[in-house]
Structures are given as structure tokens and as C-alpha cells.
C-alpha positions in Angstrom: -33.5 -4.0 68.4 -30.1 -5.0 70.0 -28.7 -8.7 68.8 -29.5 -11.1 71.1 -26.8 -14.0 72.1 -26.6 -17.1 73.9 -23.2 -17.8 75.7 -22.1 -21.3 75.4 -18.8 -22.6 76.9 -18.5 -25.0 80.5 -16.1 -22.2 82.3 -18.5 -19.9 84.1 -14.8 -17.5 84.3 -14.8 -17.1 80.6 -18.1 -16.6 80.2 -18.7 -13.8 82.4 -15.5 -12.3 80.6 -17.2 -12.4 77.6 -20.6 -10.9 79.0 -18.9 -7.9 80.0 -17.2 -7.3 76.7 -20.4 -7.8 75.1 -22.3 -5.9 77.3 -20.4 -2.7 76.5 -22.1 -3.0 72.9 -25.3 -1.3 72.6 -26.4 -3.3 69.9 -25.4 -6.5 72.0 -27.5 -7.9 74.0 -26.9 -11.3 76.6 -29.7 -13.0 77.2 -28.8 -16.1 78.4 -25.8 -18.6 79.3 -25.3 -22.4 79.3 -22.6 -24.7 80.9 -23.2 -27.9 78.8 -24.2 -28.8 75.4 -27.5 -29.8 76.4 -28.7 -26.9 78.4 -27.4 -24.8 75.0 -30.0 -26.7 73.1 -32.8 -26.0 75.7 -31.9 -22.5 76.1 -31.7 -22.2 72.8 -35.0 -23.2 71.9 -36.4 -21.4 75.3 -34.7 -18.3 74.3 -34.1 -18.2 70.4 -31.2 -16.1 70.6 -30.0 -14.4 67.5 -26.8 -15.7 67.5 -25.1 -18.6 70.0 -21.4 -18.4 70.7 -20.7 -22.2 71.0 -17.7 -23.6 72.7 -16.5 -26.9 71.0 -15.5 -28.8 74.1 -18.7 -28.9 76.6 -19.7 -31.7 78.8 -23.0 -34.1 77.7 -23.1 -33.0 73.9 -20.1 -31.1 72.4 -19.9 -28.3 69.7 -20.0 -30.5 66.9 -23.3 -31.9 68.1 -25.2 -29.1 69.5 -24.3 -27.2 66.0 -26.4 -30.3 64.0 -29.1 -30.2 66.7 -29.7 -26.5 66.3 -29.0 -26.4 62.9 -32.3 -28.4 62.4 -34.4 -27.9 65.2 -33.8 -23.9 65.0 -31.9 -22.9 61.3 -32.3 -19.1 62.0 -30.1 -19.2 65.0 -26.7 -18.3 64.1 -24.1 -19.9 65.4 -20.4 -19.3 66.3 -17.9 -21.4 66.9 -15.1 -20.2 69.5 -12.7 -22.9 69.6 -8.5 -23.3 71.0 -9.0 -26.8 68.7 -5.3 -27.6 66.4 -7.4 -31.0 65.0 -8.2 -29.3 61.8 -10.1 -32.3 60.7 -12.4 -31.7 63.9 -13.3 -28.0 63.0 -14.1 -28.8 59.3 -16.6 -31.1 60.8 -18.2 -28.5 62.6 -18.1 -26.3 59.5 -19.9 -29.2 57.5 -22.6 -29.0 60.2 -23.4 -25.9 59.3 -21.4 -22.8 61.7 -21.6 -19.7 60.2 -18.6 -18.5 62.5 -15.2 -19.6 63.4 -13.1 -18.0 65.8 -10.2 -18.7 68.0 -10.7 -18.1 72.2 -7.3 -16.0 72.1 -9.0 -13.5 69.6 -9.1 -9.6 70.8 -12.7 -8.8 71.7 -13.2 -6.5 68.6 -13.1 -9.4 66.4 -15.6 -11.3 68.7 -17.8 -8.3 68.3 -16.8 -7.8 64.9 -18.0 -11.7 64.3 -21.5 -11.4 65.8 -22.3 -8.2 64.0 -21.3 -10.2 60.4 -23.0 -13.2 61.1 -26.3 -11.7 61.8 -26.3 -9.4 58.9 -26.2 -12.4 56.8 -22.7 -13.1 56.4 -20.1 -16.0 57.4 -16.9 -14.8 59.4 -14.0 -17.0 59.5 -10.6 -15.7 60.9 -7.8 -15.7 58.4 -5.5 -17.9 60.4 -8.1 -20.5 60.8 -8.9 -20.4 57.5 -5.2 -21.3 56.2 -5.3 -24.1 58.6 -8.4 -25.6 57.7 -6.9 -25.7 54.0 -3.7 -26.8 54.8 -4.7 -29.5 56.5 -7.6 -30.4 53.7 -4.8 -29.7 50.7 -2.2 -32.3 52.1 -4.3 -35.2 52.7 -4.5 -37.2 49.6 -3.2 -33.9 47.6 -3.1 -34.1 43.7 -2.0 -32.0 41.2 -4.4 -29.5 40.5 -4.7 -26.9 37.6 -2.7 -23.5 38.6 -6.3 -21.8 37.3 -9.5 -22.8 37.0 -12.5 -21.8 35.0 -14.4 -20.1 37.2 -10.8 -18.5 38.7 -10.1 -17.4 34.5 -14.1 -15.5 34.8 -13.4 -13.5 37.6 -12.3 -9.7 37.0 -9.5 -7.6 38.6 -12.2 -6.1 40.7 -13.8 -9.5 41.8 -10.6 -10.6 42.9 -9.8 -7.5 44.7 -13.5 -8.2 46.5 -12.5 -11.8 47.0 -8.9 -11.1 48.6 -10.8 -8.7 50.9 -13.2 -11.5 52.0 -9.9 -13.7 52.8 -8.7 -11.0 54.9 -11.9 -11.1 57.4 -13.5 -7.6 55.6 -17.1 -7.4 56.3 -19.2 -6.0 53.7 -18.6 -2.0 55.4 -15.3 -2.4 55.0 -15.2 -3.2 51.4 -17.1 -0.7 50.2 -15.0 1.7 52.1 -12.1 0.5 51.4 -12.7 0.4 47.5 -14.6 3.1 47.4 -18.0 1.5 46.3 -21.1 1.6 47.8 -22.4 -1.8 50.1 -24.5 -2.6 47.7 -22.1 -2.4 44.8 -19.9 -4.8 47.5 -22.6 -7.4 47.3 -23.6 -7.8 43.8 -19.4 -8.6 43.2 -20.0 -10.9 45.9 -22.8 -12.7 44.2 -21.4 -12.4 40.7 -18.5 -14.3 42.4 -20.7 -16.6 44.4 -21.7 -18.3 41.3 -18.4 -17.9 38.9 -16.4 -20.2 41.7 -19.3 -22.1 42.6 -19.6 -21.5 46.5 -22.7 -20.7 48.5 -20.7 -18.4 51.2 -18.1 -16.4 52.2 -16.1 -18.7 54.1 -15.9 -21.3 51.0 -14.5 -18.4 49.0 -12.2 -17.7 51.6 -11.3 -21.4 51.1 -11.3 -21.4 47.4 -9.1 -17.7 47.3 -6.4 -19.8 49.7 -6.4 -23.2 47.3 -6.3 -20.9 44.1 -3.2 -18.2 45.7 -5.5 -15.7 45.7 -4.9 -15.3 49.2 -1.5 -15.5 49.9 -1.0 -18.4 53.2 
């Protein structure tokens, strides 16, 4: 069964641009499109997309509030958030509410497509850059001295840290294994075993916790 997405965003230009980038995916599938936050929701419900590609600036109700809408009226939806946003403060917001992607609109199309296919399998994609601007902007306000390692940072070994700069570098789990020469599963028992040393519940808050700790170098 192909992955089914609901295209979000008020210019009907970039959304057929994205439609036909999708549609050369087999696995992709485009079942529906919305011009306003409000229709998204309707759709949404109407439709129940596997994963919604969710503009942040729409007319009626924006990203911020069709992600809390949907993230209680229809959890299983997925949702990603393309945004051209620099208020870093704005975006966090959204990842509060509950995203499970974050991308920016000037993005090639691979990673779009790369995005969708992580999300549904379960996993949170953020894109590097983003990432390092959401934590700069978090570290500098009201910043304090922090420890240059933490306990859960001292647990982790060499391997779990290899894992974890991976993650930070937008790998999915595929990748990983490849890359290390491990199989997926191996990939996500690290993951969990890492989950709970550093005290996250996701990817993209170890992605945060490897750029706070220099595991990731910003």
C-alpha cells in the first residue's frame, strides 16, 4: 500500500510542484490538497491521510494550530512541517504541538521524499540546519552554565554515540545500519538503549540533546 499524503500550503503553484515530485514515487501517493488551515482539518478527517505536509503560514488557522487540532482529533496522522519561518521561537512551538517533521521549503525533493518515508515508518525527521537553529536560539535565551557532560552523556558508549551523531546528521534507520555495518534492527535497539540513557522520547530531541552536549558539532 502506497503512503498516502495530504498537501497543505495556500499557493496552489507550489503545491502542484510538489504533487508531481511526489507522484513520481511509487510508494507515494496524493490523495488530497488544501488551501487553508481549516479545509486541512476537514480533509484531514475526510481523508485520513497517512502523513500531511503542513505549511506554517495558511489563511483561517495556521500551522501551529491545525498541528494541535489534528494532533487530538486524529493522533495517527503524521504530520510535517514545511516551513521558510527564521522566528525560531515560532517553530519550537509547533514542535511542542506535536510535528513529527521539520523541513525547510528550499529543501531538494529527495529530502522531502526522504522525510515522508521516515516519518511514517515511525521515526521523527528534522533537517540538520533547522535543528542547530532551533538550539541556538533555545541555548541563548536565559543561558547558564551547564555541565560539559552529563550523566546520561557519561552512559553512553562509543557506538551509541556514533548512532546518535548519525541521527544529528538526518540518517534514517537504513542508513545507519548500512553505514555501520549493523543490521536495522541492531540500529534500533542503540536507539532505544539511548532513548532512555539521555532521557528523550524521539529522535528529534536527541538530535537536540547531541547539539547542546557537542556531540554534533553546530
Amino acid at each position: 500500500m502506497p503512503i498516502t499524503i495530504l498537501i497543505v500550503d495556500d499557493h496552489a503553484l507550489l503545491r502542484q510542484g510538489i504533487k508531481k515530485v511526489l507522484d513520481l514515487e511509487s510508494d507515494l501517493s496524493v490523495i488530497g490538497e488544501a488551501a487553508d488551515g481549516e479545509e486541512a482539518i476537514k480533509l484531514a478527517l475526510q481523508l485520513k491521510p497517512d502523513v500531511v505536509l503542513l505549511d506554517v503560514n495558511m489563511p483561517k488557522k495556521n500551522g501551529l494550530e491545525v498541528t494541535k487540532e489534528l494532533r487530538q482529533l486524529a493522533p495517527h496522522i503524521k504530520i510535517v512541517l514545511l516551513t521558510i519561518h527564521d522566528d525560531e521561537n515560532y517553530v519550537i512551538e509547533v514542535v511542542k504541538a506535536g510535528a513529527t517533521g521539520y523541513l525547510l521549503k528550499d529543501i531538494e525533493p529527495g529530502m522531502l521524499i526522504k522525510a515522508i518515508r521516515s516519518v511514517h515508518s515511525g521515526e521523527s525527521f528534522i533537517y540538520p540546519t533547522l535543528a542547530r537553529r532551533l538550539f541556538y536560539e533555545a541555548d541563548n535565551v536565559g543561558k547558564r552554565p551547564e555541565p560539559s557532560r552529563t550523566r546520561g552523556q557519561d552512559s553512553l558508549t562509543m557506538r551509541e554515540i556514533e548512532v546518535l551523531q548519525l541521527i544529528g546528521q538526518g540518517l534514517s534507520n537504513q542508513e545507519m545500519a548500512q553505514r555501520l555495518f549493523l543490521s536495522e534492527k541492531t540500529v534500533k535497539n542503540h536507539l532505544t538503549n539511548i532513548f532512555r540513557k539521555i532521557n528523550v522520547s524521539d529522535r528529534t530531541q536527541a538530535v537536540i540533546y547531541a547539539i547542546k552536549h557537542k556531540i554534533v558539532q553546530v
